[in-house]
Wavefront OBJ file of the C-alpha trace (Angstrom):
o trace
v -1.396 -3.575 -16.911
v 0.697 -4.666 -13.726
v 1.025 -4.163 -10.410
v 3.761 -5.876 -8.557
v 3.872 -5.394 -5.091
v 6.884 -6.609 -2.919
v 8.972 -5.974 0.516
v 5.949 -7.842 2.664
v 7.188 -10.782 4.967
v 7.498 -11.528 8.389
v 8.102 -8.958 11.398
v 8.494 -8.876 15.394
v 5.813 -5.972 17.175
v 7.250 -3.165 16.916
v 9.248 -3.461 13.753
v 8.925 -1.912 10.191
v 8.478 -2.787 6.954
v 8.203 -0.767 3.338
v 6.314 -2.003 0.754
v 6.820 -1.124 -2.966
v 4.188 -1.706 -5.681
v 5.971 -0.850 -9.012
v 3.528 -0.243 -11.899
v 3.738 -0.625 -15.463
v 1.271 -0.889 -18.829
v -0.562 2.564 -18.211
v -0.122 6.487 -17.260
v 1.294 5.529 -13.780
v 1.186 9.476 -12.761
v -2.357 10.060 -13.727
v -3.297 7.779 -11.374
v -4.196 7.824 -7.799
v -2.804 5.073 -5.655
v -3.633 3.582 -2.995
v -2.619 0.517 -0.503
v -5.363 -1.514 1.101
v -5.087 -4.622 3.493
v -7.372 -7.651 3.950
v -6.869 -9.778 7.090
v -8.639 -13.190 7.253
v -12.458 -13.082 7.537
v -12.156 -9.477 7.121
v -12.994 -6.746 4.663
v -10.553 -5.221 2.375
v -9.860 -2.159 4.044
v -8.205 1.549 3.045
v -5.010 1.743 4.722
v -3.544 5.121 2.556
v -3.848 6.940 -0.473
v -1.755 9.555 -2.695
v -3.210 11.598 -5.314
v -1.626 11.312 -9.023
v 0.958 14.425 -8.047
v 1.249 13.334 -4.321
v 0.052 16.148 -3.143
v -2.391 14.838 -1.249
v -2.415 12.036 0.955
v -4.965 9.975 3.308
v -4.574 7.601 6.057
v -7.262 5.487 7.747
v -7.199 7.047 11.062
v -5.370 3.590 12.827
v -2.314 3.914 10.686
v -1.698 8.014 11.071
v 1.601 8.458 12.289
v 2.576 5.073 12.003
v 2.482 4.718 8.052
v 3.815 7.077 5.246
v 2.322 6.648 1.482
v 4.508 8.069 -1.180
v 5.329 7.515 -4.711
v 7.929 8.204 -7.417
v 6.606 9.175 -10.796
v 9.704 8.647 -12.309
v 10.106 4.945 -11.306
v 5.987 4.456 -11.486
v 6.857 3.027 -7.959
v 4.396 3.713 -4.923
v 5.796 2.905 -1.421
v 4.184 2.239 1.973
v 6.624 2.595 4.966
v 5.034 1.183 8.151
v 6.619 1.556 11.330
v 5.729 0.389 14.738
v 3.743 -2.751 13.198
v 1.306 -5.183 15.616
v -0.082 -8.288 15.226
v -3.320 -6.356 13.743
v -1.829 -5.353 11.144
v -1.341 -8.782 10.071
v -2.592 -8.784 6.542
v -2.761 -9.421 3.091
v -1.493 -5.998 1.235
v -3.078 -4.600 -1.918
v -2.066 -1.837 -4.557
v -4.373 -0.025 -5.985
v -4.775 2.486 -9.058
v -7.336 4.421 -10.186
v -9.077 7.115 -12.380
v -12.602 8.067 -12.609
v -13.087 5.413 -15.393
v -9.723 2.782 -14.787
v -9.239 0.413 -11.435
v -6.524 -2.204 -11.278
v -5.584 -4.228 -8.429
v -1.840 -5.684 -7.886
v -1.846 -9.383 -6.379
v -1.538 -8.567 -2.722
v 1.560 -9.145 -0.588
v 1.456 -10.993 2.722
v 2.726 -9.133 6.272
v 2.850 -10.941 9.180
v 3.634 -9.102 12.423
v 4.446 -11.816 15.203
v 6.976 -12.648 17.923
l 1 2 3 4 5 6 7 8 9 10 11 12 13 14 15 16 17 18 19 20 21 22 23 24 25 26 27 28 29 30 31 32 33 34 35 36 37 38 39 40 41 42 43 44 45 46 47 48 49 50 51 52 53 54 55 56 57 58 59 60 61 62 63 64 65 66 67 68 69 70 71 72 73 74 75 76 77 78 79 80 81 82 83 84 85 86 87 88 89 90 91 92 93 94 95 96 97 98 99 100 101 102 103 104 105 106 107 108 109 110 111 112 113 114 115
């Protein structure tokens, strides 16, 4: 099982970035998947999630309108497209999928927002 998650780096306020976590070594579409964030001496938290059909999507309420979750069954690809970044959402960025019984974490990929 893999999760590699890429497209994090260094932005100015205001900018964007998309993130990509591409999956591989199980069912990629009967899972739901989620991206998370951990900035230092924080907790991990939920930034979005997308059910296993993306039909249904969730954003933690600081990241509505600013973020978009999606994902692309056929390329077992899940994408986050944030917009209109700030220094808080300086973080470390995690993919996530899960089932009931399965939970796999990719290795996190760094975002810096700073001028």
């Amino acid at each position: 099982v893999q999760l590699v998650e890429s497209g994090g780096g260094l932005v100015q306020p205001g900018g964007s970035l998309r993130l990509s976590c591409a999956a591989s070594g199980f069912t990629f579409s009967r899972y739901v998947m989620s991206w998370y964030r951990q900035a230092p001496e924080k907790e991990r938290e939920l930034v979005a999630g997308i059910s296993n059909s993306g039909g249904d999507i969730n954003y933690a309420d600081s990241m509505k309108g600013r973020f978009t979750i999606s994902r692309d069954n056929g390329k077992n690809t899940v994408y986050l497209q944030m917009n209109s970044l700030q220094p808080d959402d300086t973080a470390v960025y995690y993919c996530n999928a899960r089932t009931l019984k399965r939970d796999y974490w990719g290795q996190g990929t760094q975002v810096t927002v700073s001028s």
